[in-house]
N, C-alpha and C positions, 0 to 999 in steps of 0.2 A: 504494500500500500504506500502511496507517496500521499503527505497530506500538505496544506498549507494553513498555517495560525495567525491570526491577525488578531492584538490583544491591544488594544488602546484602552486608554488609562486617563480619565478627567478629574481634576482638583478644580470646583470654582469659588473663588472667596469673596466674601460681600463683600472688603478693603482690600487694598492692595497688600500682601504680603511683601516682608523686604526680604528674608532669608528662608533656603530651607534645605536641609540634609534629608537623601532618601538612599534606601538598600532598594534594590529590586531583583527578587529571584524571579527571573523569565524567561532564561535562557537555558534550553533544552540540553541535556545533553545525548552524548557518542555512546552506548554500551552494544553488546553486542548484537542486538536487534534494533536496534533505533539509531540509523546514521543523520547527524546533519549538513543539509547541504547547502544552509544560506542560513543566517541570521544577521539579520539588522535592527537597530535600536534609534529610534528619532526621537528627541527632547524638545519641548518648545515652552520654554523661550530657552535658548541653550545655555547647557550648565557652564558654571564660570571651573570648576571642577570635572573630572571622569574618570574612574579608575576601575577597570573589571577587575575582582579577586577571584579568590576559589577559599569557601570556609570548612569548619571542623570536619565536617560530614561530605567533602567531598565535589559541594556542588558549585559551581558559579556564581556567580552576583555580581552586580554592576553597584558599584555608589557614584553617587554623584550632588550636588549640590548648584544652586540656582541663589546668585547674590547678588540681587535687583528686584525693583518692583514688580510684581507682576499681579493681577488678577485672575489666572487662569493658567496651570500645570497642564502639560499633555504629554504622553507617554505611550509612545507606537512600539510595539515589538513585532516582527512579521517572522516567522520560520517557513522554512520548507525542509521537509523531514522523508524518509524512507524510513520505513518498520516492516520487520518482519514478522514471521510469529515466534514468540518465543518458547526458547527450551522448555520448559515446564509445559506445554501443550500438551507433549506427548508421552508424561508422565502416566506411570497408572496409578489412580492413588491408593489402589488396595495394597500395592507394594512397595508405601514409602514405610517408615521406621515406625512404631507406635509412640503417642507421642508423650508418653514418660519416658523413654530413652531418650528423647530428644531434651526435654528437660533436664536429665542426670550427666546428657552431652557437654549440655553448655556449662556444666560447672569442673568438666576436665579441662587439661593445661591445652587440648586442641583450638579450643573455642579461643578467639581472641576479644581481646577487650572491645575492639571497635562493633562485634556483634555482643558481647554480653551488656554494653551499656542501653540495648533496645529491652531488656525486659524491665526496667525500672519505671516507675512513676515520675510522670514530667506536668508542666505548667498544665495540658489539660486533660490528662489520662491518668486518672485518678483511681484507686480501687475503692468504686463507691458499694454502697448496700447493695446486695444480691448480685450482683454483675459475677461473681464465682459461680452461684450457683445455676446463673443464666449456660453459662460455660459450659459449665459440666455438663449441660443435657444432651450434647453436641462429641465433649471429650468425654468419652466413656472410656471405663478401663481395658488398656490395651487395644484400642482402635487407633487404626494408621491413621496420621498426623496430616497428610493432606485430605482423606478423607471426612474425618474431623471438622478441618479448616469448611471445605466447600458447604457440609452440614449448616456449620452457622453463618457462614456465607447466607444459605435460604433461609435461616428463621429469623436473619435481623431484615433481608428482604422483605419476606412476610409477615412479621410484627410490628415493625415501622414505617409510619408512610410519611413520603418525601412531602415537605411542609416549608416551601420557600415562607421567612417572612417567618418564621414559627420561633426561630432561634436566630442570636448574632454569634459573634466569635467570644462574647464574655457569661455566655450562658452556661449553667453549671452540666456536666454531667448527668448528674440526679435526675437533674430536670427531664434532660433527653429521655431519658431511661421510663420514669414515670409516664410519662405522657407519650410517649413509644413517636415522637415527631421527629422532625430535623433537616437539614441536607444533607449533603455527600461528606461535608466536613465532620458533622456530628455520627453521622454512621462508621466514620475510619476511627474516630477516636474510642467509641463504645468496640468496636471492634478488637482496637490494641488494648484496652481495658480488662475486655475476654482472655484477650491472649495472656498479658502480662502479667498476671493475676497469676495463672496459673503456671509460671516461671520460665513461659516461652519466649522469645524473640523478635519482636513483631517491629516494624517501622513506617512512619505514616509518608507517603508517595502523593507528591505534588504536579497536577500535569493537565493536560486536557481530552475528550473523547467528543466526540462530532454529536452533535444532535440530533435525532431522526425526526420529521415534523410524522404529525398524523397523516396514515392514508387520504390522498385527493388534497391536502394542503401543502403550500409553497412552504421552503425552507427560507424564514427571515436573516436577512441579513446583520449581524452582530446578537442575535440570539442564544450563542453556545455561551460556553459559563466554564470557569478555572474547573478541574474538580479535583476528587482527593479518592484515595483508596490505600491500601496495606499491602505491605511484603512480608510474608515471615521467613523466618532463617529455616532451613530442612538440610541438615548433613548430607552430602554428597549431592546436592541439589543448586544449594544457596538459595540466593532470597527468590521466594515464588510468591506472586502477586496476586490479591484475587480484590474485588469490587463489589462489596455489598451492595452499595445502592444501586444495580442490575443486576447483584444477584449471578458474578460474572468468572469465570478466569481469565485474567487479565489477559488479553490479544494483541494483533496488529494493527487494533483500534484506538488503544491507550496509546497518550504519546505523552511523553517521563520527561517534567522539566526538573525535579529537585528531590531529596529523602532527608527525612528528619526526624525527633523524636514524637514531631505533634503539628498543627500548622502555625505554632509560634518562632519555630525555626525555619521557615521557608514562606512565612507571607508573601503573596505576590509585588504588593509596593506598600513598604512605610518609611515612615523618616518622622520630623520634625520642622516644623512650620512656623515662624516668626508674623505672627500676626492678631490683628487687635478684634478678628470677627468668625462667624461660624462659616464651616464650608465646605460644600458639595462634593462627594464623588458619584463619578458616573463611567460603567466599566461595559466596555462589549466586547465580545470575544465573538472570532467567526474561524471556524475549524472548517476546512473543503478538502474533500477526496478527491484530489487531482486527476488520478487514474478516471472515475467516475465522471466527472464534470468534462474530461476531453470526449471520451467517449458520447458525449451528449452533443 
């Protein structure tokens, strides 16, 4: 699949701001099913600053800074990507490890630190009330660990329904969980909750997937939306992805712009903003199946 991402990024301030420092994880990477073949970054009004990094976990990030008035941030990211399907497709999951060896794995000297620091608790994957025993009905004893995995993959598909507007990003867990709502943000974090609970490895995947409109309706243009999903760690596997809020193993559909313990480590744009008024974001995202779209 070849796709193309068009993710612009709107700040608008009732006063003119005079300074402002931002990160932006937007930039997709290389792994071995997902090549990039273009990426470009347009700032408006251009930063007086620009510097792309590479942080803890791996991924890219651009900061950059804007030190002049302006009433109005804009932030274009455009990719063009090739995805394959990945390794874990053709996995069987009745013949991965069960998944308390996988748990007794990660505490031998094999496992290194940069996968054992994914089973701990972070800023929003909390081990709240019942979330174990949510688990458990999924991880049973001695049942293979991707099998397992794809189980609760369908029961948080089918127990919670997607609820734009239902949750923001400072909503507690609990809450999620109570009320069985959320997005794709709040379905990965309950997710790695599950996992991590139960002393596994899990890590939350920042990226985007295309939208399908309804049968006989047009696909709107800037309608696709950031989303999130999980990787868990599996010995002689590594990290295998899967997407609750479709209910999915992750495919040549997903396309992986960053991993991190939660979405506080991979936000798509924040920073800091010098200014005396309240102010607007407005975000659209437009993912296009190249392949598809020439074809037409």
């Amino acid at each position: 699949m070849k796709y193309q991402v068009i993710h612009i990024t709107d700040y608008i301030y009732e006063f003119p701001a005079t300074l402002c420092h931002n990160l932006m994880f937007q930039i997709p990477q290389d792994t071995d099913f997902q090549k990039v073949e273009k990426y470009v970054c347009e700032i408006s009004p251009k930063p007086s600053s620009e510097m792309e990094r590479m942080d803890f976990f791996g991924n890219k990030y651009l900061y950059f800074s804007v030190e002049r008035s302006h009433k109005k941030l804009t932030v274009t990211s455009q990719s063009i990507l090739d995805l394959q399907q990945p390794a874990w497709i053709a996995i069987h999951p009745k013949e991965t490890m069960p998944w308390e060896k996988v748990v007794d794995w990660l505490h031998t000297v094999e496992a290194t630190n940069d996968i054992r620091q994914y089973y701990l608790e972070s800023n929003h994957v909390q081990f709240i009330d019942g979330v174990k025993d949510y688990a458990l009905k999924s991880f049973t004893p001695g049942r293979p660990i991707m099998e397992a995995m794809l189980d609760l993959n369908k029961r948080i598909f089918d127990d919670f329904a997607f609820t734009p507007g239902f949750t923001d990003i400072s909503t507690p867990l609990q809450k999620v969980f109570e009320h069985k709502k959320g997005v794709c943000q709040d379905f990965a974090h309950f997710s790695l909750a599950c996992l991590r609970v139960l002393g596994l490895a899990a890590r939350y995947v920042s990226g985007y997937i295309e939208t399908i409109p309804p049968p006989g309706k047009p696909k709107l243009i800037g309608s696709d939306a950031s989303h999130a999903w999980i990787a868990v760690y599996i010995p002689e596997h590594g990290w295998v992805e899967f997407d609750s809020t479709n209910n999915l193993l992750v495919n040549d559909k997903h396309i992986r712009v960053a991993v991190g313990r939660d979405f506080a480590d991979v936000t798509p744009l924040k920073g800091i903003v010098y200014s005396g008024s309240e102010q607007e974001m407005k975000v659209s995202v437009d993912v296009t199946n190249l392949e598809e779209s020439e074809a037409i």
